[in-house]
PDB file of N, CA, C and O in Angstrom:
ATOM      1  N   UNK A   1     126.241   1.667  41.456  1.00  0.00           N
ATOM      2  CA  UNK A   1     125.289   1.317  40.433  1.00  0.00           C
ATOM      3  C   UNK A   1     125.852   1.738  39.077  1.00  0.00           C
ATOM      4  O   UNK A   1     125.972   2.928  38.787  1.00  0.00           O
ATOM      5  N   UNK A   2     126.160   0.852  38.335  1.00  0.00           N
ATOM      6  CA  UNK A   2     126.415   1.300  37.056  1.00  0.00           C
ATOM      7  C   UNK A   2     125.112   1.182  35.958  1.00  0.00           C
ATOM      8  O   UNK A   2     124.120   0.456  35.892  1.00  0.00           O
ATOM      9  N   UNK A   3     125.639   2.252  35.168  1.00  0.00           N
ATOM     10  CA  UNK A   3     124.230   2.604  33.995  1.00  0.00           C
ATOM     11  C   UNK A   3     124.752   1.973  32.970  1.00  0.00           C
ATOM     12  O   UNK A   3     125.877   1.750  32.523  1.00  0.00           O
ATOM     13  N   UNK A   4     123.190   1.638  32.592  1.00  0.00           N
ATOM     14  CA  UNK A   4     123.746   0.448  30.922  1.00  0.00           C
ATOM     15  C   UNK A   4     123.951   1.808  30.160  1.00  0.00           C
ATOM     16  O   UNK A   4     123.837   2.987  30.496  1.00  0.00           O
ATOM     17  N   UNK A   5     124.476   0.838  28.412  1.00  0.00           N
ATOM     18  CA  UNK A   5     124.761   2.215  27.367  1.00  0.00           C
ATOM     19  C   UNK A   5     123.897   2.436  27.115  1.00  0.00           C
ATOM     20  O   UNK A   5     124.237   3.574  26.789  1.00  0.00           O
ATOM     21  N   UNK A   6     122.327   2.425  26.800  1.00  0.00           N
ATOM     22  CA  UNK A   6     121.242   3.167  26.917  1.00  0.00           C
ATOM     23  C   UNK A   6     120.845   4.187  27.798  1.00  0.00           C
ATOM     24  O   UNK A   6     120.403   5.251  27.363  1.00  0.00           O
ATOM     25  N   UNK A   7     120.995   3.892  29.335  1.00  0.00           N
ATOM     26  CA  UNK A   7     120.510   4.881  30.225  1.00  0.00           C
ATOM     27  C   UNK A   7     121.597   5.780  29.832  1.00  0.00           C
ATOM     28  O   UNK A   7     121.250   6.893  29.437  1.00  0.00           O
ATOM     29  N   UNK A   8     123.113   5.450  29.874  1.00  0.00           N
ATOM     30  CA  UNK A   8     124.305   6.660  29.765  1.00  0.00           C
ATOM     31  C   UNK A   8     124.047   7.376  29.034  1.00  0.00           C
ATOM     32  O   UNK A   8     124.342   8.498  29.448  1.00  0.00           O
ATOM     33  N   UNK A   9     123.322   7.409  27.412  1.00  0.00           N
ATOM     34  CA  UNK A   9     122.768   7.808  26.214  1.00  0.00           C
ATOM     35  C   UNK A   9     122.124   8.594  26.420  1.00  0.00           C
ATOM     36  O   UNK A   9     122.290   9.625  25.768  1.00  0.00           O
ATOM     37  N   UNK A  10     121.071   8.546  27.404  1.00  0.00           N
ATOM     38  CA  UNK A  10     119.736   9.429  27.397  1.00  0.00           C
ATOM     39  C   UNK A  10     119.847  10.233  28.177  1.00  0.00           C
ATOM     40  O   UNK A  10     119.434  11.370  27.951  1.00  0.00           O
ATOM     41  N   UNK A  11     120.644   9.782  29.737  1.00  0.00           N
ATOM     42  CA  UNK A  11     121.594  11.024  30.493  1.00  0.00           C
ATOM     43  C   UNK A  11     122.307  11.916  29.797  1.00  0.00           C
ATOM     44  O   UNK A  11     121.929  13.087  29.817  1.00  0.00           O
ATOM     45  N   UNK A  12     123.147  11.651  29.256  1.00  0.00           N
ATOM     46  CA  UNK A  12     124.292  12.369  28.571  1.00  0.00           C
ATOM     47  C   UNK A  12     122.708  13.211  27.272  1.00  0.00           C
ATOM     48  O   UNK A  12     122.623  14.385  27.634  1.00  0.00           O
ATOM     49  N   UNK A  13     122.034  13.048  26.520  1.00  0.00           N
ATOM     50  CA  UNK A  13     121.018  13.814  25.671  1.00  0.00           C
ATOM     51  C   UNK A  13     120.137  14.849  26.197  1.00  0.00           C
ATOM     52  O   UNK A  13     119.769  15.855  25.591  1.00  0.00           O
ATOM     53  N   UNK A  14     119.741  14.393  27.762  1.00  0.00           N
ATOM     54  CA  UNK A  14     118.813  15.105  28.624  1.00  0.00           C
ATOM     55  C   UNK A  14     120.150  15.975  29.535  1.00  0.00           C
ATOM     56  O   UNK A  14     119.697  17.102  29.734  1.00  0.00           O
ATOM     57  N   UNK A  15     121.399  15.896  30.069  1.00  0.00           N
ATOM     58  CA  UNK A  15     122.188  16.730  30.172  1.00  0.00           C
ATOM     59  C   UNK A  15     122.738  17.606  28.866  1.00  0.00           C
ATOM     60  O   UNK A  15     123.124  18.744  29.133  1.00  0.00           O
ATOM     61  N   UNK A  16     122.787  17.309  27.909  1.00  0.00           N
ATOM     62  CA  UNK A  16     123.222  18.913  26.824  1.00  0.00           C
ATOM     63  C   UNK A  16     121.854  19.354  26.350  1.00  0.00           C
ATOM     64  O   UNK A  16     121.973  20.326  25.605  1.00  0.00           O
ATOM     65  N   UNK A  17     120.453  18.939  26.539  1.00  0.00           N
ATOM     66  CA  UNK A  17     119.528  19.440  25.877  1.00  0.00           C
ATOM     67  C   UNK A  17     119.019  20.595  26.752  1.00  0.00           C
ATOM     68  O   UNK A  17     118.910  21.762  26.374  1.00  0.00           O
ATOM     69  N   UNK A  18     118.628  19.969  28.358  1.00  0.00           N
ATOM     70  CA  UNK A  18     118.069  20.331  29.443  1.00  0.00           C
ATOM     71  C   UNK A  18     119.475  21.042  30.308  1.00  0.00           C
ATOM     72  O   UNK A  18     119.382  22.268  30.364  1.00  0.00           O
ATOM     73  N   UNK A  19     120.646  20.512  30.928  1.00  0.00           N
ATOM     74  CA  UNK A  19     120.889  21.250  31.865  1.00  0.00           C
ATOM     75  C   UNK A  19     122.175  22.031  30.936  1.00  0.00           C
ATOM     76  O   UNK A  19     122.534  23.037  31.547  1.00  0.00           O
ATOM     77  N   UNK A  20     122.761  21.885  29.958  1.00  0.00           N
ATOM     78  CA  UNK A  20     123.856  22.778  29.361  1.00  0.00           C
ATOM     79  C   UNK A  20     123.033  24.076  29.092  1.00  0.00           C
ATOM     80  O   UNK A  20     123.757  25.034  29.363  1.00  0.00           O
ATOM     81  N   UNK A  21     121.903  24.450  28.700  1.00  0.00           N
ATOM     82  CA  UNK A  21     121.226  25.781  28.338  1.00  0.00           C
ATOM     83  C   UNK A  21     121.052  26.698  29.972  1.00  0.00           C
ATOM     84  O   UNK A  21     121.278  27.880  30.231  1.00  0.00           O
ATOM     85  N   UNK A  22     120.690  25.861  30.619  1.00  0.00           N
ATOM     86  CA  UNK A  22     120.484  26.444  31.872  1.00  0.00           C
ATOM     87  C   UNK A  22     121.957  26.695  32.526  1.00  0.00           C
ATOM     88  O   UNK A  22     122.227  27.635  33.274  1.00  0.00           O
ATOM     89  N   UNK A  23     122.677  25.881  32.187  1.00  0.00           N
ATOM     90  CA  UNK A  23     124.498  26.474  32.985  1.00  0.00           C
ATOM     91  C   UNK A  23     125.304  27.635  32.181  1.00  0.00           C
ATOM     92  O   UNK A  23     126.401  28.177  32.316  1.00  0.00           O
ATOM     93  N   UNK A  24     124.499  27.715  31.516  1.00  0.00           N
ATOM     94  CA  UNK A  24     125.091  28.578  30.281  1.00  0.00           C
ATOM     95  C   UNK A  24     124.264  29.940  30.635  1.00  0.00           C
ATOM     96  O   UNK A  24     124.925  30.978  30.591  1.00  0.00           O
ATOM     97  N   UNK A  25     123.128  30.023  30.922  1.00  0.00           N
ATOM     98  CA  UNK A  25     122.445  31.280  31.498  1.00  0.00           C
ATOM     99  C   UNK A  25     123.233  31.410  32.850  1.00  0.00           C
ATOM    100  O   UNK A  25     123.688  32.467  33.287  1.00  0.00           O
ATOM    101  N   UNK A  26     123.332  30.115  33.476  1.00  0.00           N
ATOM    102  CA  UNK A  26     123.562  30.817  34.551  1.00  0.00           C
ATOM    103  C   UNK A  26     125.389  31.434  34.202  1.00  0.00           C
ATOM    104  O   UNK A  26     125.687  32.609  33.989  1.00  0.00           O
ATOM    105  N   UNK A  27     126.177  30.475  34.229  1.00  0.00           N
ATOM    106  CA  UNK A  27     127.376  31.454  33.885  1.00  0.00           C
ATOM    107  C   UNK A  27     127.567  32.897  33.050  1.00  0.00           C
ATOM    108  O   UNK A  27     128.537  33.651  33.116  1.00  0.00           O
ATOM    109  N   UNK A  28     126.376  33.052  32.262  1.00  0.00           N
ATOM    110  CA  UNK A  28     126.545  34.095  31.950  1.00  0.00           C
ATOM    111  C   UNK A  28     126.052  35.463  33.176  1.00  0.00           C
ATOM    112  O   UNK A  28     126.565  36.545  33.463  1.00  0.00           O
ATOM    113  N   UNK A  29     125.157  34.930  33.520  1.00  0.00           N
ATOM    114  CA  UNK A  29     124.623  35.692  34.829  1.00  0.00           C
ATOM    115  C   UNK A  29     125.556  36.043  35.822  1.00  0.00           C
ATOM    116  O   UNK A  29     125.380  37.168  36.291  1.00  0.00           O
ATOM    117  N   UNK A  30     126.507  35.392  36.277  1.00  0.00           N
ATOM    118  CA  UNK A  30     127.676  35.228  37.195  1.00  0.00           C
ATOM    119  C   UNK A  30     128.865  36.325  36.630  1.00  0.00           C
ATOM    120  O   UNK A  30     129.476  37.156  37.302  1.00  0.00           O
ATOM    121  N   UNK A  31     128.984  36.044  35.172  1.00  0.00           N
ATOM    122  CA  UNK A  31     129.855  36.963  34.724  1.00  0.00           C
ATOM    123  C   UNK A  31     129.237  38.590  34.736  1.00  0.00           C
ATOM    124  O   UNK A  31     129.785  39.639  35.074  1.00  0.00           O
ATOM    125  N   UNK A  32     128.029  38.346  34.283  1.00  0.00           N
ATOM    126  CA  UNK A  32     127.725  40.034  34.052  1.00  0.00           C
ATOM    127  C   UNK A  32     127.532  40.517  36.254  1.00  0.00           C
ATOM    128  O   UNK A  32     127.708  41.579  36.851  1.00  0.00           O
ATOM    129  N   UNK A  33     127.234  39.511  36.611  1.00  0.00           N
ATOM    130  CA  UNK A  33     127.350  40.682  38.160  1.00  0.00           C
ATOM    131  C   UNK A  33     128.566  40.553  38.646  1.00  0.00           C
ATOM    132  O   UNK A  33     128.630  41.159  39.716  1.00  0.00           O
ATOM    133  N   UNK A  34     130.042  39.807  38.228  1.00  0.00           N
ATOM    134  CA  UNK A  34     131.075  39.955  38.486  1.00  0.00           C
ATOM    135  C   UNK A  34     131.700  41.421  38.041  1.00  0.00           C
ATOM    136  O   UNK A  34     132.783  41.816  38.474  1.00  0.00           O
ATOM    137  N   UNK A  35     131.037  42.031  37.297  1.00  0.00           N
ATOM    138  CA  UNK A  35     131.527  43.001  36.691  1.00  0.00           C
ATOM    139  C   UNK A  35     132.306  43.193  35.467  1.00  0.00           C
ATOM    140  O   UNK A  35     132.563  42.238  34.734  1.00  0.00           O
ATOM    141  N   UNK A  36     132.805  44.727  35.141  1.00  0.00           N
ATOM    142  CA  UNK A  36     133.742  44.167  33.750  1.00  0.00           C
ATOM    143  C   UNK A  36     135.476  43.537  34.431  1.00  0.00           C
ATOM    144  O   UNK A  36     135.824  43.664  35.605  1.00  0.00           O
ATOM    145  N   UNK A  37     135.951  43.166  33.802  1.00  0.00           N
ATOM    146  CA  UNK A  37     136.867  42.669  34.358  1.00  0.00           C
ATOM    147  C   UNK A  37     137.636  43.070  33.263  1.00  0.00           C
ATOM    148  O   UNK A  37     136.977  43.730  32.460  1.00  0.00           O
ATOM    149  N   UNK A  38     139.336  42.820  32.814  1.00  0.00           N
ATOM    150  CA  UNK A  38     140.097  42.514  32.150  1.00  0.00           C
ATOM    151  C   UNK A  38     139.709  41.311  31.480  1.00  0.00           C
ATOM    152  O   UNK A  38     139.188  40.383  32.099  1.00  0.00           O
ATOM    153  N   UNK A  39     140.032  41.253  29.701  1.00  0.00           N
ATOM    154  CA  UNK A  39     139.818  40.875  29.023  1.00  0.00           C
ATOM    155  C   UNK A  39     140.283  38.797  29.046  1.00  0.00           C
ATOM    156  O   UNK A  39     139.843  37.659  28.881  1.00  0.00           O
ATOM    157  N   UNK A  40     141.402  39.582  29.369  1.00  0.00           N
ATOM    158  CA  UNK A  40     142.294  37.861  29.745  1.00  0.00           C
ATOM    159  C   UNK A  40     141.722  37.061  31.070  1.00  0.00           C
ATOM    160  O   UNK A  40     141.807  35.877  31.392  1.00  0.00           O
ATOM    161  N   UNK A  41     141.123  38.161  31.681  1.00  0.00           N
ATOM    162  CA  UNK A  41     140.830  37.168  33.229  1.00  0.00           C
ATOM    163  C   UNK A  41     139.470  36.854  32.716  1.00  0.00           C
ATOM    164  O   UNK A  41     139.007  35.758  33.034  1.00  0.00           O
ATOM    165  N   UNK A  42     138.692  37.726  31.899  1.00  0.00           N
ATOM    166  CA  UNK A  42     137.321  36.821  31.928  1.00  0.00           C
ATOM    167  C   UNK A  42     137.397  36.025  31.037  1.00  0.00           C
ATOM    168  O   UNK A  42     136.635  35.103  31.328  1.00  0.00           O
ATOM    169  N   UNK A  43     138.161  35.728  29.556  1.00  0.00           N
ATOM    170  CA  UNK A  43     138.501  34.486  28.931  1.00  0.00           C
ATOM    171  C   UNK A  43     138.862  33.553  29.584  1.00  0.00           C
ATOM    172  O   UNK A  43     138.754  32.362  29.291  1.00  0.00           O
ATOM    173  N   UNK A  44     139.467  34.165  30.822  1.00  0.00           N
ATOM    174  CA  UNK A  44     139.977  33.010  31.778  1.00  0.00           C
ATOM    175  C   UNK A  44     138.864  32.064  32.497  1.00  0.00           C
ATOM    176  O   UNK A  44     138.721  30.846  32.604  1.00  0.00           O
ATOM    177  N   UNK A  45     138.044  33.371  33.001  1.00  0.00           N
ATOM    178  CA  UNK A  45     136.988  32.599  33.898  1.00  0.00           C
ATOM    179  C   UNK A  45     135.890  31.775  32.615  1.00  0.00           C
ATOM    180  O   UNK A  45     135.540  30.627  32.889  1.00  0.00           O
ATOM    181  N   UNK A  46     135.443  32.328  31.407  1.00  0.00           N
ATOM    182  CA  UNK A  46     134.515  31.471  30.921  1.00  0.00           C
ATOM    183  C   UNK A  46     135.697  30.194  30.357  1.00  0.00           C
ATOM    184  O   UNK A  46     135.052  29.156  30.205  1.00  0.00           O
ATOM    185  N   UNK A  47     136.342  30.098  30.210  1.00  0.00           N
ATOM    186  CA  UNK A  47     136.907  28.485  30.280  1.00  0.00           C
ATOM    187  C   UNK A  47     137.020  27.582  31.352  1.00  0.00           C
ATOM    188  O   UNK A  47     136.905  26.357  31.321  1.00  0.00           O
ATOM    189  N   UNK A  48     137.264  28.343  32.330  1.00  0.00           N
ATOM    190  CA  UNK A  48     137.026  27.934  33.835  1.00  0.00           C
ATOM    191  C   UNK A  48     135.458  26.858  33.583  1.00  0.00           C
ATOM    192  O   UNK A  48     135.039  25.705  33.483  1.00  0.00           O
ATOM    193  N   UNK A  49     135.113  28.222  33.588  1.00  0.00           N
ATOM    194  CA  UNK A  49     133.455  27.814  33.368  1.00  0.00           C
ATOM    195  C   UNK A  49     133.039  26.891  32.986  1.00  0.00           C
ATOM    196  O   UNK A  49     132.302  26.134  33.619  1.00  0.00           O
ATOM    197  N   UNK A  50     133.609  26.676  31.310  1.00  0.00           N
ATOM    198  CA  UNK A  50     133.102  25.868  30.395  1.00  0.00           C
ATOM    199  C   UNK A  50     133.680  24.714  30.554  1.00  0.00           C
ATOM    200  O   UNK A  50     133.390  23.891  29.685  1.00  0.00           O
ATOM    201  N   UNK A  51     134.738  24.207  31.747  1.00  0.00           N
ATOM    202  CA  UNK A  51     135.138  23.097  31.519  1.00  0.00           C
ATOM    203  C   UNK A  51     134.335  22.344  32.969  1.00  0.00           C
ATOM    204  O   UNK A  51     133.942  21.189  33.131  1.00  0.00           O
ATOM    205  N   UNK A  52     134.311  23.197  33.623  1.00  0.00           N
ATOM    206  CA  UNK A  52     133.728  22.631  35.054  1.00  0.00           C
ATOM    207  C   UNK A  52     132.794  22.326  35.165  1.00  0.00           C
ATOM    208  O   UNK A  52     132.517  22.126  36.347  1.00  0.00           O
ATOM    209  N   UNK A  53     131.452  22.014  33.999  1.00  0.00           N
ATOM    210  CA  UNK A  53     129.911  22.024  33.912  1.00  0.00           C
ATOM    211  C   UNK A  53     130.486  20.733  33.870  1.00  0.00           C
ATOM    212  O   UNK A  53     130.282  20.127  34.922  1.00  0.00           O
ATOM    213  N   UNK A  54     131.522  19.710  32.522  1.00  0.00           N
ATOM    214  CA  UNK A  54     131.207  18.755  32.155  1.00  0.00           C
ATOM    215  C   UNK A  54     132.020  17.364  33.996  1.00  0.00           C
ATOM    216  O   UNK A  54     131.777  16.203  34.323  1.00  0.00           O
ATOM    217  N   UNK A  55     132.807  18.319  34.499  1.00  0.00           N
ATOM    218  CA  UNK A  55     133.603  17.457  35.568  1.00  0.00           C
ATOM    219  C   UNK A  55     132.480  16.202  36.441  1.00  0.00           C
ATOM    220  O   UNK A  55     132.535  14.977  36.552  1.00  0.00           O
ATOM    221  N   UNK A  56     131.497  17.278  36.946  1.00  0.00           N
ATOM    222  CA  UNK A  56     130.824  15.852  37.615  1.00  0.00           C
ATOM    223  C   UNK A  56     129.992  14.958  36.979  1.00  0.00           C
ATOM    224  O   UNK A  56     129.182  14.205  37.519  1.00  0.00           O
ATOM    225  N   UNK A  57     130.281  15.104  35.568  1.00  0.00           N
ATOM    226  CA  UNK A  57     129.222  14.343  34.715  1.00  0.00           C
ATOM    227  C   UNK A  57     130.263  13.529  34.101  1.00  0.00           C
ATOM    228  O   UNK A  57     129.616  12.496  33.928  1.00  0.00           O
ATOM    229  N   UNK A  58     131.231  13.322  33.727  1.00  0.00           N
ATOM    230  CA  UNK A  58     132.283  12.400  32.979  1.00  0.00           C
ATOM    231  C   UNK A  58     131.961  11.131  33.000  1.00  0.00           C
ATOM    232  O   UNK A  58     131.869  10.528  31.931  1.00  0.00           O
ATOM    233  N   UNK A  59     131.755  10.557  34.080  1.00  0.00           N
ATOM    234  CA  UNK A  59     131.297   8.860  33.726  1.00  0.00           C
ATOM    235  C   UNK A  59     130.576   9.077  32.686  1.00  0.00           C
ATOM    236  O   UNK A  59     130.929   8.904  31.519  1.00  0.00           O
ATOM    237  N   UNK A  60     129.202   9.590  33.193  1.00  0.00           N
ATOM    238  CA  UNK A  60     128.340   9.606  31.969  1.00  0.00           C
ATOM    239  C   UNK A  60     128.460   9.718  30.774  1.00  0.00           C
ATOM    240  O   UNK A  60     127.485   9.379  30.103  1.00  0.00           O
ATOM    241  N   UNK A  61     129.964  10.345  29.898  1.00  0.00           N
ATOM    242  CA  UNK A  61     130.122  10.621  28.563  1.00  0.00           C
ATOM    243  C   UNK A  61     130.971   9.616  27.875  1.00  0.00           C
ATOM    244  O   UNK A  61     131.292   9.275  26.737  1.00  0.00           O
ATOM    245  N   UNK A  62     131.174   9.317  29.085  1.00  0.00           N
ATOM    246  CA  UNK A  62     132.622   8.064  28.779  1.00  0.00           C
ATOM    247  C   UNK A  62     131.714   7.114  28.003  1.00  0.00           C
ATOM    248  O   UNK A  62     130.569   6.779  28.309  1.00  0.00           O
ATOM    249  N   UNK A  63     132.489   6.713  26.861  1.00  0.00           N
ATOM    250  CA  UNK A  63     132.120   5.541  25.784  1.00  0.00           C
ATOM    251  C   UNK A  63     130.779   6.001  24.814  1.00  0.00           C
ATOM    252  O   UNK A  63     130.288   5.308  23.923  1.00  0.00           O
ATOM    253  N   UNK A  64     130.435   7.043  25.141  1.00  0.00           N
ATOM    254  CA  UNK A  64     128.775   7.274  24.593  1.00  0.00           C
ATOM    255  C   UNK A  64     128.906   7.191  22.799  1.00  0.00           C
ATOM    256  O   UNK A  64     128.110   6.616  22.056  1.00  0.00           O
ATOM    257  N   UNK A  65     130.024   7.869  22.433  1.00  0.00           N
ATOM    258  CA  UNK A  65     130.574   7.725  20.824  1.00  0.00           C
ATOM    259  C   UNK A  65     130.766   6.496  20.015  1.00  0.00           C
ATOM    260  O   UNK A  65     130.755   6.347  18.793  1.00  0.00           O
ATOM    261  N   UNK A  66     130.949   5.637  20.999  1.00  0.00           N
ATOM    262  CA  UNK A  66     131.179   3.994  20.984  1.00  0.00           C
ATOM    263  C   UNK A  66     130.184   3.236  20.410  1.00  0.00           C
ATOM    264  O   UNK A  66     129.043   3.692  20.329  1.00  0.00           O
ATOM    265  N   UNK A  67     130.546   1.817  19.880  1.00  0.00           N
ATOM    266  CA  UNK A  67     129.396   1.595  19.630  1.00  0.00           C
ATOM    267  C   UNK A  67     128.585   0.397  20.655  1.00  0.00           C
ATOM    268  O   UNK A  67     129.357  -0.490  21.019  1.00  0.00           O
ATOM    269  N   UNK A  68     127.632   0.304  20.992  1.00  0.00           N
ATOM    270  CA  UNK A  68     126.512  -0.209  21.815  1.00  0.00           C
ATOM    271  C   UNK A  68     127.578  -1.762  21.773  1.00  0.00           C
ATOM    272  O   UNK A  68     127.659  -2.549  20.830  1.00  0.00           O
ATOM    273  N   UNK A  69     128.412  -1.853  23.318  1.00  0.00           N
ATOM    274  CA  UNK A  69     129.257  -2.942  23.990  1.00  0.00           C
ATOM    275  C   UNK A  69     128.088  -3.946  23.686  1.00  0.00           C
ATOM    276  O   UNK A  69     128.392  -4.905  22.977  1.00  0.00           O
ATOM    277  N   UNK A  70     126.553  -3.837  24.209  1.00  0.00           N
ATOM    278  CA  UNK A  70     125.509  -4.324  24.633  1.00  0.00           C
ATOM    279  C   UNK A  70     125.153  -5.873  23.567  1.00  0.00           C
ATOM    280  O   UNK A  70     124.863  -7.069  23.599  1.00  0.00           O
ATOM    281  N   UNK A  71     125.487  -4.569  22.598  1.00  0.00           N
ATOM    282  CA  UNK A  71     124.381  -5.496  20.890  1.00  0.00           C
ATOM    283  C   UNK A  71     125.019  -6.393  20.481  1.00  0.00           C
ATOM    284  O   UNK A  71     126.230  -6.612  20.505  1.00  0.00           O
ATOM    285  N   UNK A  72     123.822  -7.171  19.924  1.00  0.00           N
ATOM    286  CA  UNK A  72     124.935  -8.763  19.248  1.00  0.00           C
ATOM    287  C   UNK A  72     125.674  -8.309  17.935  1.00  0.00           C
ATOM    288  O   UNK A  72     125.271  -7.484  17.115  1.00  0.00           O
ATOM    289  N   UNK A  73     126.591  -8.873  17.921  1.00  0.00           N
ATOM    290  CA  UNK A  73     127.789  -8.786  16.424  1.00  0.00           C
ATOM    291  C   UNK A  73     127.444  -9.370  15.590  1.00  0.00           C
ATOM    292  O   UNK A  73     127.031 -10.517  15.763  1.00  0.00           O
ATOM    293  N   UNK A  74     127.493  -8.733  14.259  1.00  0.00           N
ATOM    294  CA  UNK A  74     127.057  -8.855  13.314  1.00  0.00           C
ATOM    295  C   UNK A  74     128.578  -9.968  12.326  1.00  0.00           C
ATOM    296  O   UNK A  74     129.715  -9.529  12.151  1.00  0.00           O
ATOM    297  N   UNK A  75     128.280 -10.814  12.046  1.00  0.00           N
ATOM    298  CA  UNK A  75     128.854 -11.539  11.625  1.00  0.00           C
ATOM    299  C   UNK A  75     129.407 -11.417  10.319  1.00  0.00           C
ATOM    300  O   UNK A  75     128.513 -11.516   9.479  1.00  0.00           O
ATOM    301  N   UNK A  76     130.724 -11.211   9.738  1.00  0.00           N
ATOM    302  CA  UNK A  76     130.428 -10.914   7.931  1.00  0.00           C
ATOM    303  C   UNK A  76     131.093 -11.931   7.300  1.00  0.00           C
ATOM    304  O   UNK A  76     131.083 -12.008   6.071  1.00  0.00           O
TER     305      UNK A  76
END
């Protein structure tokens, strides 16, 4: 099933509004009961982190900057 550029739009708005705040508590949660660690390994792990929220969502971001494939062209 592919999503038009509207639905991709409102996915991709309702994923950084709604679930980026909540992955972000939670990774922080994960880090503080991991313990303290070395400085370089936990820079390590919150990039880890921060890149692996967006992996199963990528279709969804793909083209969103773009402009609407959908709409009629404006003629000049």
């Amino acid at each position: 099933m592919a999503l038009s550029y509207k639905q991709k739009r409102r996915y991709a708005l309702l994923l950084l509004v709604v679930f980026l705040p909540i992955y972000i508590i939670f990774a922080v949660a994960v880090m503080s009961v991991a313990g303290r660690a070395p400085l370089v390994i936990e820079f390590a792990i919150y990039v880890i982190l921060g890149i692996a929220w967006v992996l199963p969502f990528k279709k969804v971001f793909l083209g969103i900057g773009q402009p609407d494939p959908d709409a009629p062209r404006e003629e000049e």
